[in-house]
C-alpha positions as CSV (number, residue, x, y, z in Angstrom):
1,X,25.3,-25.8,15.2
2,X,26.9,-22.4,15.1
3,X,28.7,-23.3,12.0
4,X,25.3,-24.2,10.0
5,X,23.7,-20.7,11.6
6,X,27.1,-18.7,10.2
7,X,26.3,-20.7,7.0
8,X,23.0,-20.1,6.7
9,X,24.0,-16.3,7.6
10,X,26.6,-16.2,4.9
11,X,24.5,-17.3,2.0
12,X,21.4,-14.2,2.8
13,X,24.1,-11.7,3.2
14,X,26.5,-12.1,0.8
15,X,25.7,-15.3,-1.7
16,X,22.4,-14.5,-2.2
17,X,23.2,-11.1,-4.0
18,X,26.1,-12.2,-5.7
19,X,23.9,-14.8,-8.0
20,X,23.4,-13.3,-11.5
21,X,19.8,-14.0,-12.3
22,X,20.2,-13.2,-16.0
23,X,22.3,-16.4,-16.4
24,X,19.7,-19.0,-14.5
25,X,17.0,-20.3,-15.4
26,X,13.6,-19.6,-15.2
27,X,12.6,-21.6,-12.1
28,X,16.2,-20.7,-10.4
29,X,15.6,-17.8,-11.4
30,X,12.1,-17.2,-9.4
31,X,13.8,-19.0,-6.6
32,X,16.3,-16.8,-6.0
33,X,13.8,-13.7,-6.1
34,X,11.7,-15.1,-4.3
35,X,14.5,-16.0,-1.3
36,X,15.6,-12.1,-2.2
37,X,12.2,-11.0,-1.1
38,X,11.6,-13.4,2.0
39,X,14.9,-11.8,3.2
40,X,13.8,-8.5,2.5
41,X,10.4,-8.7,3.9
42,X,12.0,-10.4,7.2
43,X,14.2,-7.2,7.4
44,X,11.5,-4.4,7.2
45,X,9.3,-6.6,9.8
46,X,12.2,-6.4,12.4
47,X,13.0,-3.1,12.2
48,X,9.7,-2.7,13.7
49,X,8.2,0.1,11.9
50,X,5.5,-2.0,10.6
51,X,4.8,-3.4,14.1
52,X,4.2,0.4,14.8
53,X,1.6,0.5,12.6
54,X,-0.2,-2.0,13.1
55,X,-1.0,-1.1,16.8
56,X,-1.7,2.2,15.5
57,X,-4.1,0.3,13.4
58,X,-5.7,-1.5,16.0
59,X,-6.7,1.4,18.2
60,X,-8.2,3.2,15.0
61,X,-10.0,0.0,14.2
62,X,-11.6,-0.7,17.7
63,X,-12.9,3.4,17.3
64,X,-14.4,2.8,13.9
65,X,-15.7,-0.7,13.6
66,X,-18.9,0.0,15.0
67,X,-19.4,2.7,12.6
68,X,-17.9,1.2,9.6
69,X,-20.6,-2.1,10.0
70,X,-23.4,0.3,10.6
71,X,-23.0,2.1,7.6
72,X,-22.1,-0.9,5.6
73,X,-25.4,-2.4,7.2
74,X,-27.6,0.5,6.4
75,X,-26.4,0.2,2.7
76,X,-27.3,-3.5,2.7
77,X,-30.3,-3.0,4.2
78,X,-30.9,-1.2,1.2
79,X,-29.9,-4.0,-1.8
80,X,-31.8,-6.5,1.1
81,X,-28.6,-9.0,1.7
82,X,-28.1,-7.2,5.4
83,X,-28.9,-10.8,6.8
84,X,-25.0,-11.9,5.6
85,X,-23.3,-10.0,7.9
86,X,-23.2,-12.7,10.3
87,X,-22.5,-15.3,8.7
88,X,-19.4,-13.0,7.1
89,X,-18.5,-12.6,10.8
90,X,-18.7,-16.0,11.4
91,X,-16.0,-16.6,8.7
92,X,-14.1,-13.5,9.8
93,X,-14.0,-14.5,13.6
94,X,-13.2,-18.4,12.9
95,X,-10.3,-17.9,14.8
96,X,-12.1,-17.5,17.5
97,X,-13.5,-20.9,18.1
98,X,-16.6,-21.4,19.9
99,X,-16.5,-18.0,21.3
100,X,-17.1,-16.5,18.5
101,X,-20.9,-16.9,17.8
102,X,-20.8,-14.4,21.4
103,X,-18.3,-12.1,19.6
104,X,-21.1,-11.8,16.7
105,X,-24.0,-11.5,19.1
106,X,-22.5,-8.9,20.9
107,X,-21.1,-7.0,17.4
108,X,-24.9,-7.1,15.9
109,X,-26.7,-5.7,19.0
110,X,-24.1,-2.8,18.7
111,X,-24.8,-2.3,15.1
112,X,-28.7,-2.5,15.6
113,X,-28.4,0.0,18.1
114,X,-27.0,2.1,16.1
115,X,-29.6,4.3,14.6
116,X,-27.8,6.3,11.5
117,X,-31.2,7.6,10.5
118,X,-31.7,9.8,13.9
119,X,-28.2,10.8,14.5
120,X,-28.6,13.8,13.0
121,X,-26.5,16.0,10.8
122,X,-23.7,16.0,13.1
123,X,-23.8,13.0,14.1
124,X,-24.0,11.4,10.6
125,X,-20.8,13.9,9.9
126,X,-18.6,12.4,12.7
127,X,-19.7,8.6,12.1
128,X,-18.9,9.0,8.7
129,X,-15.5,11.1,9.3
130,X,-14.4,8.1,11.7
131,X,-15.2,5.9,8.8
132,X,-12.8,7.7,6.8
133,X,-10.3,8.1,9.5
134,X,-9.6,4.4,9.2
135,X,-9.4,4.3,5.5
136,X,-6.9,7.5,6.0
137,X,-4.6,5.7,8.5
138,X,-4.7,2.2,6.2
139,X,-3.8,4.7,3.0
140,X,-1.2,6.0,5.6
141,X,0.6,3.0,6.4
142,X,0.5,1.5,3.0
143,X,1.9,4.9,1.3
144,X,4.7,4.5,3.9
145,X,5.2,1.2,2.3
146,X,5.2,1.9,-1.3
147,X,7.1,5.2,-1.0
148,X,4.7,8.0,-1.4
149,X,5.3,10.8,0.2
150,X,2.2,12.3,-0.5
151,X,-1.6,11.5,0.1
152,X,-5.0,11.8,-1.7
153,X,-6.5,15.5,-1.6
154,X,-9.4,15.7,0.4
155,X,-11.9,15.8,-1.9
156,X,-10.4,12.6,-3.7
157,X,-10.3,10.7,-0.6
158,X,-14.3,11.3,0.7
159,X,-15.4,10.4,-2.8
160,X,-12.8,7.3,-2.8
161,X,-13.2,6.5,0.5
162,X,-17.3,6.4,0.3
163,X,-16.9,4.6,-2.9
164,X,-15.1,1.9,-1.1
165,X,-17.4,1.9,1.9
166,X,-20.6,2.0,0.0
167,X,-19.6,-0.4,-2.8
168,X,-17.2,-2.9,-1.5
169,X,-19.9,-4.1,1.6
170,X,-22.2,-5.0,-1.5
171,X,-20.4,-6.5,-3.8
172,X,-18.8,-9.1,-1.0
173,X,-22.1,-9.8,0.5
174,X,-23.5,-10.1,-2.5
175,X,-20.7,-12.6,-3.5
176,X,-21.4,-14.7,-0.3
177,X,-24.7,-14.7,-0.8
178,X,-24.4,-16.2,-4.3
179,X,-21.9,-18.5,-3.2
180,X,-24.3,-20.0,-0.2
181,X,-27.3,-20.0,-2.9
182,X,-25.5,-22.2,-5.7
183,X,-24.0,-24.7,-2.7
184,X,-27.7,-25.0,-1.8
185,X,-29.4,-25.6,-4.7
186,X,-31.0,-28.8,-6.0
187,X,-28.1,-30.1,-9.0
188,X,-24.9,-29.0,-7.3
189,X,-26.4,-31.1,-3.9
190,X,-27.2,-33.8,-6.1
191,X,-23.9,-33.6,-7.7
192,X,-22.3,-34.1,-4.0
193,X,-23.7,-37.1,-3.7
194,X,-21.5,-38.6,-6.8
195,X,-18.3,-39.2,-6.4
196,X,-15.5,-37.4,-7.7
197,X,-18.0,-34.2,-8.1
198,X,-18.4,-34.6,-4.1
199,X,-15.0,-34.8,-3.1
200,X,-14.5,-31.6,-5.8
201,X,-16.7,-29.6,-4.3
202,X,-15.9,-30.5,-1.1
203,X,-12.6,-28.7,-1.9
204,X,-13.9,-25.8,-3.3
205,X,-15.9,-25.2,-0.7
206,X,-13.3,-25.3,1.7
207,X,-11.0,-22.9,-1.0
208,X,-13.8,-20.8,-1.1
209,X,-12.7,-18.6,2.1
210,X,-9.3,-18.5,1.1
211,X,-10.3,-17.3,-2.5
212,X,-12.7,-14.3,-0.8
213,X,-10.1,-13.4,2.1
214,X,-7.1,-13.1,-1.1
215,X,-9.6,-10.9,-3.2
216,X,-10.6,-9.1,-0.4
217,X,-6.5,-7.8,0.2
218,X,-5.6,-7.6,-3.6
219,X,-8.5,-5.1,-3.5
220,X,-6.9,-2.9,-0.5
221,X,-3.2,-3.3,-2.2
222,X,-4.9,-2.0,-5.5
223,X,-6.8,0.5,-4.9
224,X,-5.5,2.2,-1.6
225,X,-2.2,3.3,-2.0
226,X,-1.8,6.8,-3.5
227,X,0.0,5.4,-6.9
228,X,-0.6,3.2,-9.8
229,X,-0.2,-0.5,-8.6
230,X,-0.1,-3.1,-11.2
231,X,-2.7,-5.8,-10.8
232,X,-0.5,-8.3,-11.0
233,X,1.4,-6.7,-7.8
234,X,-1.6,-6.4,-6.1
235,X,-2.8,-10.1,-6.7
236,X,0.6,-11.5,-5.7
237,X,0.4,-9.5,-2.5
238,X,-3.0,-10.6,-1.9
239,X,-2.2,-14.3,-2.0
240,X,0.0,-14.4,0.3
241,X,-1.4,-12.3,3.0
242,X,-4.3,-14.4,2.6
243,X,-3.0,-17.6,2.9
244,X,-0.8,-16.2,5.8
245,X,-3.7,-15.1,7.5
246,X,-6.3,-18.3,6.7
247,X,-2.9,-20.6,8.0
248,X,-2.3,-18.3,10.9
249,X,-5.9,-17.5,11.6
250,X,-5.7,-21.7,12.4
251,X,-3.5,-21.9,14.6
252,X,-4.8,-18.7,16.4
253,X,-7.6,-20.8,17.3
254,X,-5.8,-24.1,18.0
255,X,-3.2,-22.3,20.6
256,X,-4.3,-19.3,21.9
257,X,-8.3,-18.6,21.6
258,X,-8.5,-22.2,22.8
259,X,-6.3,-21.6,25.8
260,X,-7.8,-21.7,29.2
261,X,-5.0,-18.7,30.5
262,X,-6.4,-16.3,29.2
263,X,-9.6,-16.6,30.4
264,X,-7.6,-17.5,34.0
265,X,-5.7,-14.2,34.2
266,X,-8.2,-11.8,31.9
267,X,-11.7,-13.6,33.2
268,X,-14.6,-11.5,31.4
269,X,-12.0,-9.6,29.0
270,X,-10.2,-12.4,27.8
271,X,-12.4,-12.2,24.8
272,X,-11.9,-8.3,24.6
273,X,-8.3,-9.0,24.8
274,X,-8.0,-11.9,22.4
275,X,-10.0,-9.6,19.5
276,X,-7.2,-7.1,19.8
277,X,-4.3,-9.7,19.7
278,X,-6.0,-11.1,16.3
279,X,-6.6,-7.2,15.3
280,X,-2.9,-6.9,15.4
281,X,-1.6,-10.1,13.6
282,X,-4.5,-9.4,11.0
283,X,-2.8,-5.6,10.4
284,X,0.4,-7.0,10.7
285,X,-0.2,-9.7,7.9
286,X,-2.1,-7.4,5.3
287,X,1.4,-4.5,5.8
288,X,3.4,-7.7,5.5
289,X,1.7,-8.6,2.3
290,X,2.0,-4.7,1.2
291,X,5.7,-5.3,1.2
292,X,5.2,-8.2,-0.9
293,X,3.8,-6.2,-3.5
294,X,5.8,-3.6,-3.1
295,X,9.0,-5.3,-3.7
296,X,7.5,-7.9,-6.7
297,X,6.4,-4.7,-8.6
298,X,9.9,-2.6,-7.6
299,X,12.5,-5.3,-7.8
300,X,15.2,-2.5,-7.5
301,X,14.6,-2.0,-4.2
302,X,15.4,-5.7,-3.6
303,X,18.9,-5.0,-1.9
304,X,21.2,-6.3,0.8
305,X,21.1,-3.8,2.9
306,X,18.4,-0.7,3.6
307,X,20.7,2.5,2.2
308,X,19.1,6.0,3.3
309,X,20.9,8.3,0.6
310,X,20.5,12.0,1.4
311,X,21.6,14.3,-1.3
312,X,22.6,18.2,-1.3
313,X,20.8,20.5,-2.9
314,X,23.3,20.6,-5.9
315,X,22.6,16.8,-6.3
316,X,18.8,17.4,-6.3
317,X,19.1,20.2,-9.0
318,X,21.2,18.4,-10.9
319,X,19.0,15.1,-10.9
320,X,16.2,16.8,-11.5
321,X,17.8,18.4,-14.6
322,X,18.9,15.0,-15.6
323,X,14.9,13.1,-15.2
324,X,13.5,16.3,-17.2
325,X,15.9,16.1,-19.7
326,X,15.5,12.3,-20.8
327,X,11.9,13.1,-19.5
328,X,11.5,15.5,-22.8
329,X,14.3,14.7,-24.8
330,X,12.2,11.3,-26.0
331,X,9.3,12.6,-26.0
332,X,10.2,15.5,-28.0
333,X,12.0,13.2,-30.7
334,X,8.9,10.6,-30.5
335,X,11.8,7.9,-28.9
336,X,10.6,5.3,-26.9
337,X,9.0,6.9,-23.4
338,X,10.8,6.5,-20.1
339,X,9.0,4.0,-17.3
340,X,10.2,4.6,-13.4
341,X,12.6,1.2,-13.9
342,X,14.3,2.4,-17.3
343,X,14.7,5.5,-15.9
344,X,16.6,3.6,-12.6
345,X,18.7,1.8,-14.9
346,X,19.9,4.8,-17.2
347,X,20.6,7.1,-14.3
348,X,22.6,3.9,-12.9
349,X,21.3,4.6,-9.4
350,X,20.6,0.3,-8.8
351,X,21.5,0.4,-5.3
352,X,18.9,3.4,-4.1
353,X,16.3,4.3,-6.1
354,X,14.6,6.5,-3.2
355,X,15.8,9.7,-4.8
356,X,14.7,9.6,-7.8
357,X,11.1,8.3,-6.4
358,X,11.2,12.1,-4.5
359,X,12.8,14.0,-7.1
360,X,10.0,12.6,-10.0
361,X,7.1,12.8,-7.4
362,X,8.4,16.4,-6.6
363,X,8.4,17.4,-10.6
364,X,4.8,15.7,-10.9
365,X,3.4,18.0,-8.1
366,X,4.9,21.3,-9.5
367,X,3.3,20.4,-12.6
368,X,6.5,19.9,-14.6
369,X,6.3,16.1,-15.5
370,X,3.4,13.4,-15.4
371,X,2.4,9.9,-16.1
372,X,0.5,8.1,-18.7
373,X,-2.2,5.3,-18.0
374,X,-0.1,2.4,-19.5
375,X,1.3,-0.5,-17.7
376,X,3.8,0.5,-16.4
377,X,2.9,4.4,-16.6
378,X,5.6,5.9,-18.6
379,X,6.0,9.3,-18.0
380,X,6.0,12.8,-20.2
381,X,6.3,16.6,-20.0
382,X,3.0,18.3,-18.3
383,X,2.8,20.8,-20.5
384,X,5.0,22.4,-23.9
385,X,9.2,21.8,-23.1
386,X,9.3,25.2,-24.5
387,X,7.4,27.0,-21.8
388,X,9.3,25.6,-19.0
389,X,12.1,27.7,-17.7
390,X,14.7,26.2,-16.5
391,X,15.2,28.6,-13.8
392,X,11.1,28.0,-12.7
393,X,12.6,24.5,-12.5
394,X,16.0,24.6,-10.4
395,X,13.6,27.2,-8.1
396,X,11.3,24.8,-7.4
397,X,13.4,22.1,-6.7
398,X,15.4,24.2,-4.4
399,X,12.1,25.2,-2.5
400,X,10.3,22.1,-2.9
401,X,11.4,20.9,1.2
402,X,11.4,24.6,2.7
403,X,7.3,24.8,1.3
404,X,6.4,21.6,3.1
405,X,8.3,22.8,6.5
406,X,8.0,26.8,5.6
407,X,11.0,27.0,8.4
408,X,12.5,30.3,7.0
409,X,10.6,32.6,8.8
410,X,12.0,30.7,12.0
411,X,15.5,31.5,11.4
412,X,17.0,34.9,12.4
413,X,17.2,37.4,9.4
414,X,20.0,39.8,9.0
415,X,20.1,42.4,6.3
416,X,23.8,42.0,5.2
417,X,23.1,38.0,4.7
418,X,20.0,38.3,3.5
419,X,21.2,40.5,0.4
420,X,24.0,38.3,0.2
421,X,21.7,35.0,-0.9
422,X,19.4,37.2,-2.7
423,X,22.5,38.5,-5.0
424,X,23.4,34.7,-5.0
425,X,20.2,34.2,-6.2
426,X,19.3,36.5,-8.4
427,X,22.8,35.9,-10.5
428,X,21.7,32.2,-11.0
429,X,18.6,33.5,-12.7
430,X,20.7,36.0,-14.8
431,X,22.6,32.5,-16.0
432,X,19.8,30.7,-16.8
433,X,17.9,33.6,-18.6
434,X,14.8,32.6,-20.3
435,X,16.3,29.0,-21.5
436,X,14.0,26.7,-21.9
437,X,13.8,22.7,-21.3
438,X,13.7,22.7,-25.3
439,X,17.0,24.8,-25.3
440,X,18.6,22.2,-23.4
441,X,17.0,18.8,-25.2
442,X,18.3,20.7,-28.5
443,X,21.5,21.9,-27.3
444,X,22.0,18.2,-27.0
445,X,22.7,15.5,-29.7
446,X,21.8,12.4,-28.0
447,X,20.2,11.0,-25.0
């Protein structure tokens, strides 16, 4: 038995990687990513920063949900489908068993109680700012996931954030409530009654939740993260967190909302308790299917082993010359644009591409570089080669990390060193002169 467990061992650590994909084919091809993923995905859940998360996730969620479904439920009072909502909670809480149709009671009498009309000014302002407090933490956790180091500006994120809370309540309900309609009506329950239709739509129906549960997480890996994620990322994430969930969701209710122990040891808050264990696998599966899409639209980051590369500040500059320099070398010459991947490949950084993810998000927030609306973005100077210095530019990446943590006032200042770096300084600047990014794309042949 230890022999097969070594064996098994051997062939995720090392034979896995050692497979060129280029020479398989097509289906031992996506057999081998898709083992390359599993492997990966397995690694990021254990070392338990996602598990973190998701707790943290939990606690937000049992502070907002109240709010959350009362403003959803005002909003649908409005477009008349507010009588959904339980039946949406029925589907939601089906791991629950029997004791869910209490869970539900208990959920709308909370919601009806909750008067948005006569809260007030202030009132409305803090149920709608925990509201966004739970988007914020989901953005939060799924940034962490895809790499961004930086989050939506405020005034993006209320009018995102409200978007998704006033829209998305509607268009799902509205959804359901189509989907009941056509199941009820006259020629589709005729059409059960003969065989195969009956059988077919006997499947569809029971699809039907898994298709609405899948939508419901491509959405959140679409739109939520703070950077461009490909729709096909999104859906491939979304699948799989949503048959995860329906499949685990299942046996929640078969072993443990079923269980008499819990309702031994907890007695009245064994239902309390069991909503915050399915809170946590339920966060748990949607950042486990964030990975998913993370890694199938970034295969680069498919590796072996996690490397954390930390670079001086002379390997920053020099990077950063290197990305603005193919960056505007092809667009000045009209040569085929750069994407993030080509750009991996020709700096020949395969086995960590983390540095160039902070060094191009870095040049997009100082304005130097940005990115096109194509799939996948490419990328292009922000403004005329010619007008960027490249002394503005080795400044800025130099400062970039001491502006986010402004520690230099914190460190004790003495004259002599102080003039010392400033002379160091200043006769950097005299070097570079007023040389341009164009100076340096037409000092140079090829690229």
């Amino acid at each position: 038995m230890q022999d097969f467990v070594n064996r098994i061992n051997e062939f995720f650590v090392r034979e896995l990687w050692d497979v060129d994909i280029n020479s398989l084919g097509k289906f031992r091809a996506f057999i081998i990513k898709a083992l390359r993923l599993l492997y990966v995905t397995i690694r990021e859940f254990s070392e338990g920063q996602l598990t973190l998360r998701a707790m943290g996730l939990v606690y937000t969620t049992l502070l907002s949900l109240i709010p959350v479904l009362a403003i959803s439920f005002s909003v649908l009072k409005a477009f008349g489908v507010h009588n959904q909502i339980a039946p949406f909670l029925s589907n939601l809480l089906t791991p629950f068993g029997p004791a869910k149709e209490e869970m539900i009671q208990k959920i709308i009498e909370f919601i009806e109680n909750t008067k948005v009309g006569v809260l007030g000014t202030a009132g409305l302002a803090m149920l709608i700012y925990t509201v966004i407090s739970l988007i914020q933490k989901i953005e939060d956790a799924l940034n962490y996931i895809w790499k961004v180091n930086t989050s939506r500006s405020f005034a993006r994120r209320f009018s995102d954030y409200m978007s998704v809370i006033l829209i998305a309540p509607v268009l799902i309900f509205t959804a359901i409530s189509l989907t009941a309609y056509a199941m009820s009506t006259a020629v589709v329950q005729k059409l059960i009654s003969i065989e195969p239709f009956g059988m077919t739509i006997y499947f569809i129906g029971k699809l039907v939740p898994y298709i609405f549960v899948c939508a419901a997480f491509t959405f959140i890996y679409k739109f939520i993260p703070n950077t461009r994620v490909k729709f096909t990322s999104a859906l491939v994430g979304g699948v799989f967190a949503g048959v995860l969930w329906e499949t685990i969701g299942w046996g929640f209710a078969s072993f443990i909302a079923s269980s008499k122990q819990y309702s031994a040891i907890y007695s009245g808050f064994a239902i309390v308790v069991l909503f915050m264990i399915w809170m946590y696998y339920s966060w748990l599966i949607i950042l486990v299917g964030a990975e998913v899409s993370f890694y199938y639209q970034h295969p680069q980051f498919l590796t072996v082993k996690k490397e954390v590369v930390l670079l001086s500040n002379r390997l920053k500059e020099r990077l950063a010359l290197l990305i603005m320099f193919f960056i505007s070398y092809n667009y000045y010459y009209n040569k085929p644009l750069w994407t993030f991947n080509s750009l991996v490949e020709r700096l020949g950084v395969s086995l960590s591409v983390e540095p160039i993810e902070r060094i191009l998000t870095s040049l997009k927030r100082k304005g130097f570089v940005t990115e096109t609306g194509d799939e996948p973005p490419v990328y292009i100077p922000a403004r005329d080669i010619e007008t960027i210095k490249l002394k503005e530019l080795i400044h800025s990446i130099r400062m970039d990390e001491e502006e986010v943590y402004s520690i230099e006032e914190r460190f004790l200042s003495i004259p002599e060193v102080d003039n010392l770096i400033k002379r160091t300084g200043d006769a950097a600047e005299s070097v570079l002169g007023e040389e341009t990014v164009k100076n340096l794309v037409l000092s140079c042949k090829g690229g």
